[in-house]
Every structure is written in C-alpha cells, then in structure tokens.
VOBA-18766 format. One record per residue: residue in three letters; x, y, z of N, C-alpha, C in turn. Coordinates in nm, 2 decimals. Example, Ala and Ser with C-alpha at 12.3 -4.5 7.8 and 13.67 -1.06 7.14 Angstrom:
residues 2
  resn    n_c1    n_c2    n_c3   ca_c1   ca_c2   ca_c3    c_c1    c_c2    c_c3
   ALA    1.32   -0.57    0.78    1.23   -0.45    0.78    1.32   -0.33    0.78
   SER    1.28   -0.22    0.71    1.37   -0.11    0.71    1.29    0.00    0.79
//
This chain:
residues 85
  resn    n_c1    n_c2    n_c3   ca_c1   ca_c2   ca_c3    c_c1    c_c2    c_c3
   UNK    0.77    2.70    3.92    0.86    2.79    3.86    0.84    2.80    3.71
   UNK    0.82    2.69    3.64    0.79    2.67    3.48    0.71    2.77    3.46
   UNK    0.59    2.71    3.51    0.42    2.74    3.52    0.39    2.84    3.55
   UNK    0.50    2.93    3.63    0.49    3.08    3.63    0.56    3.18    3.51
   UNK    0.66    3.14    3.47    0.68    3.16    3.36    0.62    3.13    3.26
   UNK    0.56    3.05    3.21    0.52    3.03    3.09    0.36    3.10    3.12
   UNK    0.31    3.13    3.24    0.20    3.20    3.23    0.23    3.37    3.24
   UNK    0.37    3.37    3.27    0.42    3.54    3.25    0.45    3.59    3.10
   UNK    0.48    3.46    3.04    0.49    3.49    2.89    0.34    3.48    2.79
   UNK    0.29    3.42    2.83    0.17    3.43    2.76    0.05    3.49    2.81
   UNK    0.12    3.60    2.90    0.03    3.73    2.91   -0.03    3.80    2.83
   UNK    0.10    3.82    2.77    0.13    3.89    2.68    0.03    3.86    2.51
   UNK    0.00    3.96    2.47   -0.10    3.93    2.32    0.04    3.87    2.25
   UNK    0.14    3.92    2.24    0.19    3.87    2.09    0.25    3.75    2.07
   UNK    0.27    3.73    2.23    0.31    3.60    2.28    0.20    3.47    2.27
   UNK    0.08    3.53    2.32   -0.03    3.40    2.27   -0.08    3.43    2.15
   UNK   -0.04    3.50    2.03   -0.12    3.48    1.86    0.06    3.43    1.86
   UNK    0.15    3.45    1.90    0.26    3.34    1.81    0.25    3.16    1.87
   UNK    0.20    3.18    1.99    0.19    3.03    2.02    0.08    2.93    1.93
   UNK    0.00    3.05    1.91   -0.14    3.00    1.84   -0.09    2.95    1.69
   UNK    0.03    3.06    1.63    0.04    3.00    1.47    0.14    2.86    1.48
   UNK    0.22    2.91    1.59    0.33    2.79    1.62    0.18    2.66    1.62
   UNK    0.12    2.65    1.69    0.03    2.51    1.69   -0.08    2.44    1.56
   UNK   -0.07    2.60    1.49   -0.12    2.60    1.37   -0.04    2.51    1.28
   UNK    0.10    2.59    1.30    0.17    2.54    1.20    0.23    2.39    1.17
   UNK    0.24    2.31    1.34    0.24    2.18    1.39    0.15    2.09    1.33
   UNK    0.05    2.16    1.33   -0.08    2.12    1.31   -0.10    2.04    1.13
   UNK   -0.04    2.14    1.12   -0.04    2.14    0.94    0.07    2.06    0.88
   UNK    0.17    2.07    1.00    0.31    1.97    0.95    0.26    1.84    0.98
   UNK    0.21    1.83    1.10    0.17    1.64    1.12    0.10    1.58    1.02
   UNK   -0.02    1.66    1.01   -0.11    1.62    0.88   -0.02    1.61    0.75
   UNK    0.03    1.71    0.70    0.12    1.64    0.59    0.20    1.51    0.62
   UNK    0.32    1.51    0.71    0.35    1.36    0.74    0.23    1.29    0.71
   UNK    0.11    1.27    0.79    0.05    1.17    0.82   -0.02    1.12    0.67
   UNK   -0.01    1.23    0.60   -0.06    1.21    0.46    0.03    1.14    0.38
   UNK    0.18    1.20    0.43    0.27    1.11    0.36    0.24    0.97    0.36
   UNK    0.22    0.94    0.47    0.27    0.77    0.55    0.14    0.72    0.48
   UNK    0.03    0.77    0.51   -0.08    0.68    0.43   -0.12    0.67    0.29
   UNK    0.00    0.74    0.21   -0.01    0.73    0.10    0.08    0.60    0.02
   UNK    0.23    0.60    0.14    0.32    0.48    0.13    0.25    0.39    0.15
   UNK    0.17    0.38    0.26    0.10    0.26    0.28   -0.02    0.22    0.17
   UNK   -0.08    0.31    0.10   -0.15    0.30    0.03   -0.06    0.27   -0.10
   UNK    0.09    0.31   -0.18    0.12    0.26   -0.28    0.15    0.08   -0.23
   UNK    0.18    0.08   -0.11    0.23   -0.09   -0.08    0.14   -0.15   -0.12
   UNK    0.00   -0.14   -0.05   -0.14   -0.19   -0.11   -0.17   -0.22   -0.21
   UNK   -0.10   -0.09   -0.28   -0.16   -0.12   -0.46   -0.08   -0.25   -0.52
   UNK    0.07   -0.23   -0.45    0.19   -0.28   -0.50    0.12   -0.44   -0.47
   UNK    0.10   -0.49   -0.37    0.10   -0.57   -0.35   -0.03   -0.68   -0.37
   UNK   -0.18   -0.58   -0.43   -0.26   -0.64   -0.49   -0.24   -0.63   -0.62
   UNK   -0.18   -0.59   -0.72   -0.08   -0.63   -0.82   -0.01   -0.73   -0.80
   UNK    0.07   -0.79   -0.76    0.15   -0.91   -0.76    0.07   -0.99   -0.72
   UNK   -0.04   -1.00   -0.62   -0.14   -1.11   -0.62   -0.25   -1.16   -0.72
   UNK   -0.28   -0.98   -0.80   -0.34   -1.04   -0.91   -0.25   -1.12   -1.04
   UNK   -0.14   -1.07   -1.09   -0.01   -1.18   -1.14   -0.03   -1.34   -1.11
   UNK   -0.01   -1.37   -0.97   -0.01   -1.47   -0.91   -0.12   -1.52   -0.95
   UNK   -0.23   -1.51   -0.95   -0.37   -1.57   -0.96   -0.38   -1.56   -1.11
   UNK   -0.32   -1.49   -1.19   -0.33   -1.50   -1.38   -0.22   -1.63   -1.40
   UNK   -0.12   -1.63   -1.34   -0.02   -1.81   -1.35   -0.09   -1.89   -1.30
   UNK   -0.15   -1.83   -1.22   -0.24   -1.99   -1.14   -0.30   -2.05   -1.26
   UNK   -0.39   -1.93   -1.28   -0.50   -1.99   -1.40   -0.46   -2.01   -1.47
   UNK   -0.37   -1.96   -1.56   -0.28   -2.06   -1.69   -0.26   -2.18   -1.67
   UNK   -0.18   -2.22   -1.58   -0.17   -2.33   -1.48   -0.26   -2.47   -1.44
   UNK   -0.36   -2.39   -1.41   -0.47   -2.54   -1.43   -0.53   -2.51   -1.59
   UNK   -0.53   -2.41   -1.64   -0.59   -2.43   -1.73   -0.51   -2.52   -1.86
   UNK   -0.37   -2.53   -1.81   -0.26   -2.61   -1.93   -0.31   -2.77   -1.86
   UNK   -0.30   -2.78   -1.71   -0.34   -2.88   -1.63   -0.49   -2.99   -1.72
   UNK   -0.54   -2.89   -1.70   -0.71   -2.94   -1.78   -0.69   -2.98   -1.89
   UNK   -0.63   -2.94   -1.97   -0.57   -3.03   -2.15   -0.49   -3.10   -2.18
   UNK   -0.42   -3.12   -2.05   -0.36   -3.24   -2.04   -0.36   -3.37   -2.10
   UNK   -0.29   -3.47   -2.16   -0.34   -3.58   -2.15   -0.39   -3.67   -2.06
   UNK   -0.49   -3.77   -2.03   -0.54   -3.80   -1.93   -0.41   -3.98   -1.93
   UNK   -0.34   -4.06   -1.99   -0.28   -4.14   -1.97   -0.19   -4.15   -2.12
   UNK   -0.13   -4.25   -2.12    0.00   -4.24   -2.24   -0.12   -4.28   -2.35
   UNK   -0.14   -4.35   -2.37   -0.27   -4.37   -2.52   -0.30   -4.21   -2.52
   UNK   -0.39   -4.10   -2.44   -0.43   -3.97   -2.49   -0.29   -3.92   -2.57
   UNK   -0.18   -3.92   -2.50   -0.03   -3.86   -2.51   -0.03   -3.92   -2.69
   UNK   -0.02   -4.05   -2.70    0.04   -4.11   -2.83   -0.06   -4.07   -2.90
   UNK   -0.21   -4.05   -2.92   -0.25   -3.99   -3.02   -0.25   -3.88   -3.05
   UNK   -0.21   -3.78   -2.92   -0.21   -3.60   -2.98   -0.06   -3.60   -3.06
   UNK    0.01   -3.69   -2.98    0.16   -3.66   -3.05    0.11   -3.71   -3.23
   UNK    0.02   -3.81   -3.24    0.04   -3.88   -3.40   -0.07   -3.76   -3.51
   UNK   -0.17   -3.72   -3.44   -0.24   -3.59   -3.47   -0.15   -3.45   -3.51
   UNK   -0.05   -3.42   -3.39    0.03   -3.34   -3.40   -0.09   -3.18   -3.30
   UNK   -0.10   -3.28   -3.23   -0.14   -3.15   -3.12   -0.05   -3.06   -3.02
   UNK    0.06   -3.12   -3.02    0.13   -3.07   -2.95    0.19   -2.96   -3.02
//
C-alpha cells in the first residue's frame, strides 16, 4: 500500500526534483551538524592539551626547585649563613 503510493507520487516530475532538494537539503544540514560536533570535539582537544601543557610547566618548576635543593642540614646552614635563600 505504502510502496504504491509513494511510487504514485514520485511519478510525477515535480514530485521527484522536490524529493531530490529535500535530500539535498538533509544533506547539507547533517554535514553542518557534523561539522559542528567535530569542531566541539576539536576545541576539547585544544582545551585539554593546554592544561596538560600547564601541568608539565609545574612539573618542571618542581624538580627543577627539587634539584637546588639542599642535599642535608650542613648544605641548609650554609646557604641560610650566605643568604641564599
């Protein structure tokens, strides 16, 4: 029953160039979504190799405060009497 109707309607010319723009126009809407979504996913990406590069600049401060450390209380009591700190 469908399948005869829908092939009695798209007999017709004006009927199959409007189905044609309707699929066109589907066509064009998905791809923008789709462009949307992989653009979100592409700012998250950015977002979030930013915060890893942050993370990895404290790290390095971090050993690098680590490394000048004093190595035992004698290193500590001479930078303190130098005034290194």
């Amino acid at each position: 029953m469908w399948g005869g109707l829908f092939t009695g309607i798209l007999a017709r010319r004006w009927a199959r160039r409007a189905a044609g723009l309707a699929l066109v126009a589907l066509t064009i809407i998905l791809f923008l979504f789709n462009l949307r979504r992989a653009a979100e996913r592409a700012g998250r990406a950015a977002e979030g190799l930013e915060n890893l590069e942050r993370t990895h600049a404290i790290q390095r401060q971090m050993l690098d405060a680590a490394s000048r450390r004093p190595r035992d209380r004698d290193d500590l009591l001479e930078r303190l009497r130098e005034g290194g700190f």
